[in-house]
C-alpha positions as CSV (number, residue, x, y, z in Angstrom):
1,X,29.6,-78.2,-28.7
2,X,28.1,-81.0,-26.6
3,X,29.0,-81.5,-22.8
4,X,29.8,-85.4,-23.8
5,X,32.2,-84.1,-26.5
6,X,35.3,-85.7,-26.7
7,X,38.5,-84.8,-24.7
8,X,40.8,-87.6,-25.8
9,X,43.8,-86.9,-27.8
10,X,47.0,-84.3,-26.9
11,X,46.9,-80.3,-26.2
12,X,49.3,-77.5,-26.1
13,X,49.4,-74.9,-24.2
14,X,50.2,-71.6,-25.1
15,X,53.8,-72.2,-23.6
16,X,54.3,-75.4,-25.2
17,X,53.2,-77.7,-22.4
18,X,51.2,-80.7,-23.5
19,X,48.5,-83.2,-22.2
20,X,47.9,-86.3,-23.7
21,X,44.2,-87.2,-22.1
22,X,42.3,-90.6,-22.3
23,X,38.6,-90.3,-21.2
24,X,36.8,-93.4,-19.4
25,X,33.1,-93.1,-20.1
26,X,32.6,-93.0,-16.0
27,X,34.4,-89.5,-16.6
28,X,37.7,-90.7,-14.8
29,X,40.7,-89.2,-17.0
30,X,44.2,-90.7,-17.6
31,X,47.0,-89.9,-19.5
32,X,50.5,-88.0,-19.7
33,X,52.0,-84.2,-18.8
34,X,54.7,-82.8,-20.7
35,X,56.5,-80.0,-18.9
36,X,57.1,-76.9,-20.9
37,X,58.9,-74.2,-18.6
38,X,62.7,-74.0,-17.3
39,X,65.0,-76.9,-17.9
40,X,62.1,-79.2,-18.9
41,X,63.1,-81.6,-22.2
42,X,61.1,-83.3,-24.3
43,X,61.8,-86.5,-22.4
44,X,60.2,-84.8,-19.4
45,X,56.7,-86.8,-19.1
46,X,54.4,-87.5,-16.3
47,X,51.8,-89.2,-14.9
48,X,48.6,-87.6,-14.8
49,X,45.1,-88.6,-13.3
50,X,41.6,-86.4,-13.2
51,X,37.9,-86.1,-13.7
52,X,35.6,-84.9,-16.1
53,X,32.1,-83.8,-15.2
54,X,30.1,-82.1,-18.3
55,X,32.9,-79.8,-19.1
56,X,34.0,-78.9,-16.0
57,X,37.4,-81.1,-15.4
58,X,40.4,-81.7,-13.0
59,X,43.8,-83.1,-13.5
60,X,46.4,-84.2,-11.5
61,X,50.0,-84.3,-12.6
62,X,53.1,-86.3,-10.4
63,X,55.8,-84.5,-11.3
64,X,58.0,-87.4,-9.5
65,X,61.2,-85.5,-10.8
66,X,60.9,-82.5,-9.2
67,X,59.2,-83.4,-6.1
68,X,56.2,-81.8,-7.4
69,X,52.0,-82.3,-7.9
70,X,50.7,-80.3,-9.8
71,X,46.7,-79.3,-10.6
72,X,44.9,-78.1,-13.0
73,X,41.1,-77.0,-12.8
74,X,39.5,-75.6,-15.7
75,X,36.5,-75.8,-18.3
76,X,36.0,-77.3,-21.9
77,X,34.8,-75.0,-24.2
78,X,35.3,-73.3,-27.7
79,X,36.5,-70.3,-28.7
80,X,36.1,-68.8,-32.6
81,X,35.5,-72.4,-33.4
82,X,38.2,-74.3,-32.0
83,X,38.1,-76.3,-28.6
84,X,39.7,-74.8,-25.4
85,X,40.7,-76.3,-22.3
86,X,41.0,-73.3,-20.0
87,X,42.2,-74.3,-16.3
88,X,43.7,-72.6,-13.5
89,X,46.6,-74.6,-11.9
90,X,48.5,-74.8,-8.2
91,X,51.9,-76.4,-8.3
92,X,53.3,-77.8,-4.7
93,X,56.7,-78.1,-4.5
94,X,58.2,-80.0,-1.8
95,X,60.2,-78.4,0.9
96,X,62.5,-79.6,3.6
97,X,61.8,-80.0,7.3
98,X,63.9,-77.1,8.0
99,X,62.1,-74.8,5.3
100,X,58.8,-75.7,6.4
101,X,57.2,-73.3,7.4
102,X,59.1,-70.6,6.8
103,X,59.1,-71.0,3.2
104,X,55.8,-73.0,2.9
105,X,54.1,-70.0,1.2
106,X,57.0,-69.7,-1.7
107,X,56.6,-73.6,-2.7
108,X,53.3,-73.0,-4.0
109,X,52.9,-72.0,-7.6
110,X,49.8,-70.5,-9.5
111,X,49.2,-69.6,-13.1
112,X,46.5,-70.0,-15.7
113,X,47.2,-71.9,-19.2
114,X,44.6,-72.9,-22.4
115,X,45.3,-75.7,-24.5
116,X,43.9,-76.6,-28.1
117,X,44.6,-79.1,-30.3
């Protein structure tokens, strides 16, 4: 697999969250976040931003909804043939004047997800 190879087109995660990516050939990345976890719906779609350098890549997700940004860090790769993203991700939820800072620490989220095609 090549470090230029292509990223474009949609991924699922292992929990059923999706990315649709578009790759500029400057490595900036657009495209759309569907949200696979609690009371998300299939109408529930965001914004997403991110770079790609090689295959090392960053996204950015506004989760506008839920008063939310979310990231996600990862590699390209391949795995028994098929292509991976891999990424580790930090969720930020907001949190009221009165929370903060007492429950700063709760708001954020981490995880790990892979997504094929």
């Amino acid at each position: 697999m090549s470090e230029t190879e292509d990223l474009d087109g949609e991924w699922t995660s292992e929990v059923g969250s999706r990315l649709a990516l578009t790759v500029a050939p400057d490595g900036s990345v657009r495209g759309k976040y569907w949200r696979a976890v609690d009371s998300a719906t299939e109408t529930e779609v965001f914004p997403l931003v991110g770079l790609r350098t090689g295959r090392v890549l960053s996204l950015t997700a506004h989760l506008w909804k839920h008063q939310s940004v979310m990231s996600l860090v990862g590699h390209y790769t391949e795995e028994n043939g098929w292509p991976m993203i891999k990424a580790v991700w930090m969720l930020a939820k907001n949190v009221s004047d009165q929370e903060n800072p007492p429950n700063l620490g709760s708001s954020i989220l981490t995880g790990y997800n892979h997504f094929v095609r």
